[in-house]
C-alpha positions in Angstrom: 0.0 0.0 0.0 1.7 3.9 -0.8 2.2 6.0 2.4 0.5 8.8 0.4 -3.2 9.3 1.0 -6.0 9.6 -1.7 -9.2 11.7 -1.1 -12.5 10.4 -1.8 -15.6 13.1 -1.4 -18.9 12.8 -2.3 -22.5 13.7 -2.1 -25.9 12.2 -3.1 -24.2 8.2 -3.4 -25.3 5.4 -1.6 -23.7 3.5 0.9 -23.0 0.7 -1.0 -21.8 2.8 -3.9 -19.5 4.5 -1.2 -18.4 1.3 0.2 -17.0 -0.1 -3.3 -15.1 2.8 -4.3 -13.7 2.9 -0.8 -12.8 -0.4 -0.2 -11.1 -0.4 -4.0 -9.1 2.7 -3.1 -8.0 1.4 -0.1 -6.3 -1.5 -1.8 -4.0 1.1 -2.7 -4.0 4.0 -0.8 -4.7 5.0 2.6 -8.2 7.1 2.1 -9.5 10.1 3.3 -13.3 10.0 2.8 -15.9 12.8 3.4 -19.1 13.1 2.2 -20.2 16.3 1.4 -23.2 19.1 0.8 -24.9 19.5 -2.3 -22.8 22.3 -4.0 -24.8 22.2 -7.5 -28.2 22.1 -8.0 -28.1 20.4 -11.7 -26.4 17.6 -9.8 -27.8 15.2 -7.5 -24.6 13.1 -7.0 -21.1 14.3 -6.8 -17.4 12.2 -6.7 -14.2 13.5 -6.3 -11.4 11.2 -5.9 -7.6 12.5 -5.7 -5.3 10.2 -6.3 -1.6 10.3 -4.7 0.2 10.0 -8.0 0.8 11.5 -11.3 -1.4 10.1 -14.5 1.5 8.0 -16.0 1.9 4.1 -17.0 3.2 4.3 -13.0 -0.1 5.3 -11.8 -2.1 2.1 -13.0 1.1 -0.4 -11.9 0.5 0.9 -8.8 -3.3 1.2 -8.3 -3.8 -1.8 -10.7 -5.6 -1.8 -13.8 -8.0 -3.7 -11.8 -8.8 -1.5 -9.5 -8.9 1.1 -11.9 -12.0 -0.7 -13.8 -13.7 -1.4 -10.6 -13.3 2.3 -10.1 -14.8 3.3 -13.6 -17.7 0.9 -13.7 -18.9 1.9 -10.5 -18.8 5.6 -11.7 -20.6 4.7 -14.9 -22.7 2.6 -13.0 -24.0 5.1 -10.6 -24.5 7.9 -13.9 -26.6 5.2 -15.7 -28.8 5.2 -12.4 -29.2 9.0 -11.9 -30.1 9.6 -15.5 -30.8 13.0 -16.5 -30.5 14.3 -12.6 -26.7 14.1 -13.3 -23.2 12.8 -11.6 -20.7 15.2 -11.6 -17.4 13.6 -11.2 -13.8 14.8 -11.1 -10.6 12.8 -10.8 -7.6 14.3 -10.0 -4.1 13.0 -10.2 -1.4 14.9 -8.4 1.5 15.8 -10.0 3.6 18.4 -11.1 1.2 20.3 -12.3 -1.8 18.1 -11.3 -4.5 16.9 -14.0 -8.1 16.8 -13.5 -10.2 15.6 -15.7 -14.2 16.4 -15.1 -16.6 14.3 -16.1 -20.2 16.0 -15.6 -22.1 15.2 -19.0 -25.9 14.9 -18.7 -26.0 12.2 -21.1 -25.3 8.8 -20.3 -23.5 7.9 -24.1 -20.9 10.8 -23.3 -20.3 10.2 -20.1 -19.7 6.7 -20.6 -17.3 7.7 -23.9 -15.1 9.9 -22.1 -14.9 7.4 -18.7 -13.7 5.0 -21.5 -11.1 7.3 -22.9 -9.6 7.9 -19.7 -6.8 5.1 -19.7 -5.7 5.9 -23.0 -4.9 9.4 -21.9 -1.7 7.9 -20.8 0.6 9.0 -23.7 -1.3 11.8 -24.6 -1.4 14.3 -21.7 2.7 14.6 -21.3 2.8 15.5 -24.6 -0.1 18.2 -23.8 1.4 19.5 -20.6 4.6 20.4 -22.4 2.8 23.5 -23.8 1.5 24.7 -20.5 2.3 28.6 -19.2 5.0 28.6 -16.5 4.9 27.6 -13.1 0.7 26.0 -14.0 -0.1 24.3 -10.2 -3.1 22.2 -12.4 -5.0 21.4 -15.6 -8.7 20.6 -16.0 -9.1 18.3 -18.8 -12.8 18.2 -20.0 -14.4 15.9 -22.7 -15.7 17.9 -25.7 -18.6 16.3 -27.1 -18.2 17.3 -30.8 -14.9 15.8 -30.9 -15.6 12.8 -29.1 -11.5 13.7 -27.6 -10.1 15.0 -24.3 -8.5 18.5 -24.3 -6.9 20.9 -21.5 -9.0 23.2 -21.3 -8.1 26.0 -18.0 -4.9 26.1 -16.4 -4.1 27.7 -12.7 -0.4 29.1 -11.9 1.1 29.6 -8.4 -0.5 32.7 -8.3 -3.6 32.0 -8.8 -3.8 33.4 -12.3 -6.0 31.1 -14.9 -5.5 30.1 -18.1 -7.9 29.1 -21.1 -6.8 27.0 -23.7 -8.3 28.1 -26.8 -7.6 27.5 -30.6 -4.5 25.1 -29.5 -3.1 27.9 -27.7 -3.2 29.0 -24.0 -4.5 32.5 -23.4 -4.4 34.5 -20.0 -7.9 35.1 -18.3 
């Protein structure tokens, strides 16, 4: 198991649901889990799980590609059963900068898509983060529905200053 600690917060999830994705984080990691207020109203259900490592080919040796699909069907599973009402889910990988990618689509075919993609990721986002402004803390990665592809799309430097990546180029907000 890694000495470093992954967070796990969530609202509107069952027990059960909160028990799986526990118990399968905990394999790896020591867990820090809170449930949470409802934040969003056009969201019944909310996950957020950080994970103690950067996303690299390191990060599924060590949480197991396993574990990692246990992780993904339950979150699919748990859209598929709020419908319409929404999950909003965001899962972050720590790093230098760290990556979040946000997963909050109303429709079940998209949501599940970009769940799917996530693994393949893998290659792809080093490659993207070379472009990043200087000293960027983290990068929210959103699915774009058009495209059917994963893109960076706001960055955050130490000083709290944000970036939106626009046009393959990152622009200062």
């Amino acid at each position: 198991m890694s000495e470093a600690a992954a967070t796990f917060h969530h609202y509107g999830i069952s027990p059960w649901e909160i028990e799986v994705l526990y118990d399968t984080l905990n394999r790896s990691f020591e867990v820090d889990e809170k449930q949470l207020e409802p934040d969003d109203p056009k969201y019944v259900s909310m996950i957020e799980i950080c994970f103690p490592l950067q996303f690299d080919e390191n990060f599924f040796q060590t949480f197991t590609m396993e574990s990692w699909f246990k992780i993904k069907g339950v979150i699919k599973d748990i859209k598929r059963r709020r419908g319409r009402k929404g999950l909003k889910t965001f899962l972050k990988f720590e790093g230098h900068p760290d990556v979040i990618f946000q997963l909050g689509h109303k429709g079940d075919r998209h949501f599940e898509m970009a769940a799917e993609k996530l693994e393949y990721l893998v290659d792809v986002v080093p490659i993207q983060l070379k472009s990043l402004p200087a000293e960027t803390q983290e990068v929210l990665f959103n699915f774009d529905e058009a495209s059917y592809k994963w893109s960076p799309s706001v960055a955050k430097d130490w000083h709290e200053r944000n970036y939106i990546f626009k046009n393959g180029e990152w622009e200062s907000r």
